[in-house]
N, CA, C and O atoms as CSV, one atom per row, in Angstrom:
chain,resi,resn,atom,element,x,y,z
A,1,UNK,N,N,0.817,-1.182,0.000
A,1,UNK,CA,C,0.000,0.000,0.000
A,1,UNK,C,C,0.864,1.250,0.000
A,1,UNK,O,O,1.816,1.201,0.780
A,2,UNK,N,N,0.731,2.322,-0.693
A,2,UNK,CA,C,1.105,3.796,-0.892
A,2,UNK,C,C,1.283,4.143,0.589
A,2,UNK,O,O,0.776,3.459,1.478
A,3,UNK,N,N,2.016,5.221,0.815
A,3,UNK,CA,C,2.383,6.118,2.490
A,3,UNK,C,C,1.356,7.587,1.735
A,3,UNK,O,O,0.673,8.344,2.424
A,4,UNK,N,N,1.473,7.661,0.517
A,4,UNK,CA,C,1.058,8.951,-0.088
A,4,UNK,C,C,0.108,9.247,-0.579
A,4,UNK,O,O,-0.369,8.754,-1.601
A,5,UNK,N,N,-0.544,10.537,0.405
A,5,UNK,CA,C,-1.324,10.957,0.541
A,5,UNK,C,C,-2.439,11.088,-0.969
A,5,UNK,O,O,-1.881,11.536,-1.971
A,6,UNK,N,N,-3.771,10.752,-1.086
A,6,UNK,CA,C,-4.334,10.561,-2.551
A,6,UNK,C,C,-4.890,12.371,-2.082
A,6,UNK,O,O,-5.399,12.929,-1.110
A,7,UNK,N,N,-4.363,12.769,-3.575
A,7,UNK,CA,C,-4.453,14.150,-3.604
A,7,UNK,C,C,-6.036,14.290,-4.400
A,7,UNK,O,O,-6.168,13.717,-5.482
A,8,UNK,N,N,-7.344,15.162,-3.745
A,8,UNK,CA,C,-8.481,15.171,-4.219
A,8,UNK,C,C,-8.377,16.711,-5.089
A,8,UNK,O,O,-7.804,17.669,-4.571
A,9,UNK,N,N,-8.797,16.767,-6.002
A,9,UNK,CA,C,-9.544,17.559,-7.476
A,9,UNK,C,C,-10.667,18.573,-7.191
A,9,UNK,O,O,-11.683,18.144,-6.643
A,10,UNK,N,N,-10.577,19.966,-7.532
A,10,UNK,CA,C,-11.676,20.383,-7.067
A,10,UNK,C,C,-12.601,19.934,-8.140
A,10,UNK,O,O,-12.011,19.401,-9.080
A,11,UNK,N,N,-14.047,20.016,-8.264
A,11,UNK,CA,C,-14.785,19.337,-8.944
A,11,UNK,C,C,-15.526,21.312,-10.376
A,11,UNK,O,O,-16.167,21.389,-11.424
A,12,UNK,N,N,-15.049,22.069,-9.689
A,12,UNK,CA,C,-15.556,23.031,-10.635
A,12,UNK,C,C,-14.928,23.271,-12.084
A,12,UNK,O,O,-13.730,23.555,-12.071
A,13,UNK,N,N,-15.716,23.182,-13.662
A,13,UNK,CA,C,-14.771,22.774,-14.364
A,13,UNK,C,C,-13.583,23.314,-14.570
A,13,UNK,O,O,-13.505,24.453,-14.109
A,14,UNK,N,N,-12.684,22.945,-15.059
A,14,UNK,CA,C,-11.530,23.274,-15.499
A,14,UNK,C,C,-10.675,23.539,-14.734
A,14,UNK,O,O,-9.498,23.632,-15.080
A,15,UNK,N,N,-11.169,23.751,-13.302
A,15,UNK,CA,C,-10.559,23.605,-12.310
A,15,UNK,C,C,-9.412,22.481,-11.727
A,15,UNK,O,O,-9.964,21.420,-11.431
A,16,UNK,N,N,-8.052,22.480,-11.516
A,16,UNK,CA,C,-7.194,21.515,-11.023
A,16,UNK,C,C,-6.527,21.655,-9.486
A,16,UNK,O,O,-5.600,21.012,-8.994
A,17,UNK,N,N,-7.103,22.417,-9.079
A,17,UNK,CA,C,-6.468,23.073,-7.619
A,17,UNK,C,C,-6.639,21.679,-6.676
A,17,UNK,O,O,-7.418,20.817,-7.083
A,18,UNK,N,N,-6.190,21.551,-5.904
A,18,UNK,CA,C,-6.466,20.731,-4.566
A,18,UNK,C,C,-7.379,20.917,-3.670
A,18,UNK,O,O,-7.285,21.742,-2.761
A,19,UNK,N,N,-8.359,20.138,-3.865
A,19,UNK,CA,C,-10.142,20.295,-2.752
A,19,UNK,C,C,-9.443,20.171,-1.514
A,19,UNK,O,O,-8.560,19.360,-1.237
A,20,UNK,N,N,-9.966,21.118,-0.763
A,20,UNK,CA,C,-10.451,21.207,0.597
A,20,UNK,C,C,-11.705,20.886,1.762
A,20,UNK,O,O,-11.912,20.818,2.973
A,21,UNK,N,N,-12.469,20.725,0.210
A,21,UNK,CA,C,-13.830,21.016,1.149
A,21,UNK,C,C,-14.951,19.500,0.228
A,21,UNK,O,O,-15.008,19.326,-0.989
A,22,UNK,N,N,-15.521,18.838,1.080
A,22,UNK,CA,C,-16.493,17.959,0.456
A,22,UNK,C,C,-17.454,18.744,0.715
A,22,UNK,O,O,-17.597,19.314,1.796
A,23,UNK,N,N,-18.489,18.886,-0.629
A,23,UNK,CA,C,-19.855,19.545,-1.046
A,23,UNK,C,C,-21.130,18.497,-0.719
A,23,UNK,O,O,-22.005,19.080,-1.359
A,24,UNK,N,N,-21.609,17.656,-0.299
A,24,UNK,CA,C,-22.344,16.368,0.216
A,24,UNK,C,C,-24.125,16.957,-0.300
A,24,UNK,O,O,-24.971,17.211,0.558
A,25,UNK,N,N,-24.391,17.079,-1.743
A,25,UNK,CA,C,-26.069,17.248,-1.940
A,25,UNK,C,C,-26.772,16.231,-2.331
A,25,UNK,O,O,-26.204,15.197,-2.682
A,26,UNK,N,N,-27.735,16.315,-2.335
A,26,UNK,CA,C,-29.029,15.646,-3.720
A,26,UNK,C,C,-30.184,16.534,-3.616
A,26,UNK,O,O,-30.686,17.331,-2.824
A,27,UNK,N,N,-30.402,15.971,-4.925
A,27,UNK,CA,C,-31.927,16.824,-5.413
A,27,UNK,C,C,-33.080,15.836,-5.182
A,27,UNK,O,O,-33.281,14.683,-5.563
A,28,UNK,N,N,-33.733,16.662,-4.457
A,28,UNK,CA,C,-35.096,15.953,-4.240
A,28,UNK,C,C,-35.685,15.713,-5.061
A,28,UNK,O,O,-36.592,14.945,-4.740
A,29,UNK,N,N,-35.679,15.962,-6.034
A,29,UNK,CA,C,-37.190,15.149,-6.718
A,29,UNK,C,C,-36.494,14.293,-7.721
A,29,UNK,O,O,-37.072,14.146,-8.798
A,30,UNK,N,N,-35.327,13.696,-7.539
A,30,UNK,CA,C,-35.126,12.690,-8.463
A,30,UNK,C,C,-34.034,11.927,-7.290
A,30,UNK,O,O,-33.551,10.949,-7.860
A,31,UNK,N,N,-33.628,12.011,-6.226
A,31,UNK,CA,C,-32.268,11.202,-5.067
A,31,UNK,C,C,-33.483,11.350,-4.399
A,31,UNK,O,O,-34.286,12.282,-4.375
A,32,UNK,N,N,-33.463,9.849,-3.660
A,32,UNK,CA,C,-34.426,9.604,-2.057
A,32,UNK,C,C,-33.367,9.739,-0.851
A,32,UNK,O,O,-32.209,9.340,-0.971
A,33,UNK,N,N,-33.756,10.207,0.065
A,33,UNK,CA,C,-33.218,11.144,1.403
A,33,UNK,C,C,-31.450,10.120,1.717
A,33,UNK,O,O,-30.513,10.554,2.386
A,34,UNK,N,N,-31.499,8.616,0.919
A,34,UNK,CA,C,-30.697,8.160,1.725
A,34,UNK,C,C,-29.381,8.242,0.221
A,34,UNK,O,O,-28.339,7.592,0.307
A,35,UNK,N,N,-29.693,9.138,-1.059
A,35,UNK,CA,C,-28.759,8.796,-1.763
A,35,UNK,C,C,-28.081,10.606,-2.131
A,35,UNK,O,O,-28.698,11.555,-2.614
A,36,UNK,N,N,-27.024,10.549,-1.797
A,36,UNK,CA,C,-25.974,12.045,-1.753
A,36,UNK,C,C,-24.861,11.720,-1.963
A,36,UNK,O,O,-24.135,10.884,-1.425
A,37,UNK,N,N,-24.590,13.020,-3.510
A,37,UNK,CA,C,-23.593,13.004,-4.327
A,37,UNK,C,C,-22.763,14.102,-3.905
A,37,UNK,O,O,-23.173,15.105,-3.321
A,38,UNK,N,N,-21.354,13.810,-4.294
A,38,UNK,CA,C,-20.596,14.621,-3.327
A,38,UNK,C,C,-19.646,15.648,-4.466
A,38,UNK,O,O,-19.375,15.226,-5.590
A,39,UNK,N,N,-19.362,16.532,-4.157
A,39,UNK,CA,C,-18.362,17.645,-5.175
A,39,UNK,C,C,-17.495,17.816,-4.597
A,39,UNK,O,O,-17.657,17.971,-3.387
A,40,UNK,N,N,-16.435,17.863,-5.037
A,40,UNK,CA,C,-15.165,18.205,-4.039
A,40,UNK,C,C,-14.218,19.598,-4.348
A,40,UNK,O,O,-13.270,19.280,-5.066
A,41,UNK,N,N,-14.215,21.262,-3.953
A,41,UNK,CA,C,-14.313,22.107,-3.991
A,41,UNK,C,C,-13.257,22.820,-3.291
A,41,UNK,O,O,-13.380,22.615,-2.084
A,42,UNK,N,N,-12.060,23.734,-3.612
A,42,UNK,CA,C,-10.949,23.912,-3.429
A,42,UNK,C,C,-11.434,25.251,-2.829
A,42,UNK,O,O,-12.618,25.545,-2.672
A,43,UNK,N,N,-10.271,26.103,-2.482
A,43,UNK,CA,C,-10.992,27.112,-1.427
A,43,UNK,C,C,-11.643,28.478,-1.702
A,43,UNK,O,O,-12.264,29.387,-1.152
A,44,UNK,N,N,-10.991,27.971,-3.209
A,44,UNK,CA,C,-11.663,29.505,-4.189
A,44,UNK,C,C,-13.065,28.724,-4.887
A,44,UNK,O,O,-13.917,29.602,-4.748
A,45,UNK,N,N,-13.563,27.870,-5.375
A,45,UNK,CA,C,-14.705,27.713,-5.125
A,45,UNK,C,C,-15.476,27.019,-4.619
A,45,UNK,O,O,-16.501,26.757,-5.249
A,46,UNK,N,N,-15.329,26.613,-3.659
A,46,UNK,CA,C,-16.199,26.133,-2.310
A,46,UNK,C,C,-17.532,27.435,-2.719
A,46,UNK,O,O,-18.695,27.089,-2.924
A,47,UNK,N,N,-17.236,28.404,-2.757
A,47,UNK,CA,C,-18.793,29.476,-2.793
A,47,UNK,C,C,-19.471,29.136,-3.650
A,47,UNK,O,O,-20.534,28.536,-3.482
A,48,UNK,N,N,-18.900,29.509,-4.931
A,48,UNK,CA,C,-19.393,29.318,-6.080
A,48,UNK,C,C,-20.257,28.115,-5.963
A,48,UNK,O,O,-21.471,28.252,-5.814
A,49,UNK,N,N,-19.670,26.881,-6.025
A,49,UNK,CA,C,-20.310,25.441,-6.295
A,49,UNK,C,C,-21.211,25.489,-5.369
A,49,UNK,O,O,-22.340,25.176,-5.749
A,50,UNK,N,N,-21.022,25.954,-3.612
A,50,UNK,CA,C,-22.471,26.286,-2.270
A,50,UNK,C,C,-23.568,26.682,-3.351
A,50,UNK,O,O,-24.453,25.975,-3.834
A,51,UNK,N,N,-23.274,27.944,-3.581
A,51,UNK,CA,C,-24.191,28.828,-3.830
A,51,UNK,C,C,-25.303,28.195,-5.036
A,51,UNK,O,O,-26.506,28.419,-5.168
A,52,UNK,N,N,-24.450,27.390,-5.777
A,52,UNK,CA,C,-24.605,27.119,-7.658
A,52,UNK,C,C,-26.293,25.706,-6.250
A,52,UNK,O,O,-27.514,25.829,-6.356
A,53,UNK,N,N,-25.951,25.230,-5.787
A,53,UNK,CA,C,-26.550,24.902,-5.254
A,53,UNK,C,C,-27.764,24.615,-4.562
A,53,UNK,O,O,-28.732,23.857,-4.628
A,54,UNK,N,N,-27.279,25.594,-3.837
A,54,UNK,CA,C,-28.105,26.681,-2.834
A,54,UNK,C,C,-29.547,27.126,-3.524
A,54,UNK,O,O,-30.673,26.723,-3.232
A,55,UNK,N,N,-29.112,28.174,-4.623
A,55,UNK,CA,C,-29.842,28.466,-5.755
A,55,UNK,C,C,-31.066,27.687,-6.300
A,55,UNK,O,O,-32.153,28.220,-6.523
A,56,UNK,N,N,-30.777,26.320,-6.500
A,56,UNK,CA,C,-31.794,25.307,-6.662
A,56,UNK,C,C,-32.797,24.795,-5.351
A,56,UNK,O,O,-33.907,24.268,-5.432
A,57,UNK,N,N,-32.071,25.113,-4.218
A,57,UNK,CA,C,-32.754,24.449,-2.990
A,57,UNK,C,C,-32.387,23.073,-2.588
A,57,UNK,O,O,-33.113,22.352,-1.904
A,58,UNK,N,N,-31.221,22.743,-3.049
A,58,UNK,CA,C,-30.897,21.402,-2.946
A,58,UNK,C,C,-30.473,21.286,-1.919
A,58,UNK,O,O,-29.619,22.163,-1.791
A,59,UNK,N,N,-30.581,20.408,-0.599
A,59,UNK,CA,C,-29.978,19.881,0.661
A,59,UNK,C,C,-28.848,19.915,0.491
A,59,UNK,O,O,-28.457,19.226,-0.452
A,60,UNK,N,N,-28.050,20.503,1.083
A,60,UNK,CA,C,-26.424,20.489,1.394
A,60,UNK,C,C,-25.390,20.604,2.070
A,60,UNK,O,O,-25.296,21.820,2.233
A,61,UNK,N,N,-24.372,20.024,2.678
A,61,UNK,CA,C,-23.477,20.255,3.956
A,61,UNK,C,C,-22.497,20.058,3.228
A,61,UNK,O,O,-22.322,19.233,2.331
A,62,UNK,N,N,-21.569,21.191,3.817
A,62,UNK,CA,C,-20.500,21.147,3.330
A,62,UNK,C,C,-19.179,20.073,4.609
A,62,UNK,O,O,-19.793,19.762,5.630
A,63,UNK,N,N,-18.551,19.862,4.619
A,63,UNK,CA,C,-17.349,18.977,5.190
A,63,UNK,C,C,-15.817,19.449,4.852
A,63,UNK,O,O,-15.356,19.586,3.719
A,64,UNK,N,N,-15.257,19.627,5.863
A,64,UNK,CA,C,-13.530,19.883,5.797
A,64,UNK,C,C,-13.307,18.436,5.239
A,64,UNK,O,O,-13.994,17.488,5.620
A,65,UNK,N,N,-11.980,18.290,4.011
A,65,UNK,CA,C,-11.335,16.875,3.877
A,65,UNK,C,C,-10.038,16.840,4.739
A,65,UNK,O,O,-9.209,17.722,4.963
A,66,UNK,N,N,-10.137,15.312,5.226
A,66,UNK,CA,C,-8.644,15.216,6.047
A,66,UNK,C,C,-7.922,15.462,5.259
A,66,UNK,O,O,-7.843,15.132,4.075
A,67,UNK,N,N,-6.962,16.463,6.288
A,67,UNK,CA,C,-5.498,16.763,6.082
A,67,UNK,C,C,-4.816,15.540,5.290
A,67,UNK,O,O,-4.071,15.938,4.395
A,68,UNK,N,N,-4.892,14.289,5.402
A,68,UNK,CA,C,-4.020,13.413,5.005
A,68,UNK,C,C,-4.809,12.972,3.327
A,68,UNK,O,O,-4.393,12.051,2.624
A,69,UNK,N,N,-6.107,13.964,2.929
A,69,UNK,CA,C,-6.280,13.835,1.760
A,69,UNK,C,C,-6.967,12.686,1.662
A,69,UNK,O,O,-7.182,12.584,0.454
A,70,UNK,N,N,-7.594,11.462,2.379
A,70,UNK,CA,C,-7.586,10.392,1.476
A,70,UNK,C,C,-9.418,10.230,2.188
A,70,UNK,O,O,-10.016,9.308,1.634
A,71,UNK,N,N,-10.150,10.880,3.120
A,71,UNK,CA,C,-11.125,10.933,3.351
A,71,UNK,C,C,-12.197,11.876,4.171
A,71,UNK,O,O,-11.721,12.618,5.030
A,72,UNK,N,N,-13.339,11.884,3.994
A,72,UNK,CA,C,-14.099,13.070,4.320
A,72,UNK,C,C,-14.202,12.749,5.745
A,72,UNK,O,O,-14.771,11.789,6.264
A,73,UNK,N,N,-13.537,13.738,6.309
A,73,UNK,CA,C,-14.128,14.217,8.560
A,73,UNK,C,C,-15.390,13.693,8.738
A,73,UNK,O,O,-15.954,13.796,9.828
């Protein structure tokens, strides 16, 4: 097994920065309460992608990713 750390992608396009932040939504009228898709969002757009969100009304929590990169707090 690897010592090294799996480096996560922010998920906004074209974007390559290193995520910080797990985005954790679904949309109600097509995901039932127990199925949530996750975005993974670097520190310049963590807002953007909230908001892009938000906007729709979609359920959402955001999450710090461990420091060691390889899973969501």
């Amino acid at each position: 097994m690897s010592t090294t750390p799996m480096r996560h992608t922010c998920s906004r396009a074209g974007c390559r920065a290193e995520a910080t932040t797990a985005i954790e939504w679904r949309n109600p009228r097509i995901h039932t309460g127990d199925r949530v898709k996750t975005w993974l969002a670097c520190d310049e757009h963590v807002t953007v992608l909230r908001d892009f969100l938000a906007a729709r009304a979609f359920p959402l929590a955001l999450r710090p990713l461990d420091p060691s990169g390889d899973r969501v707090r």
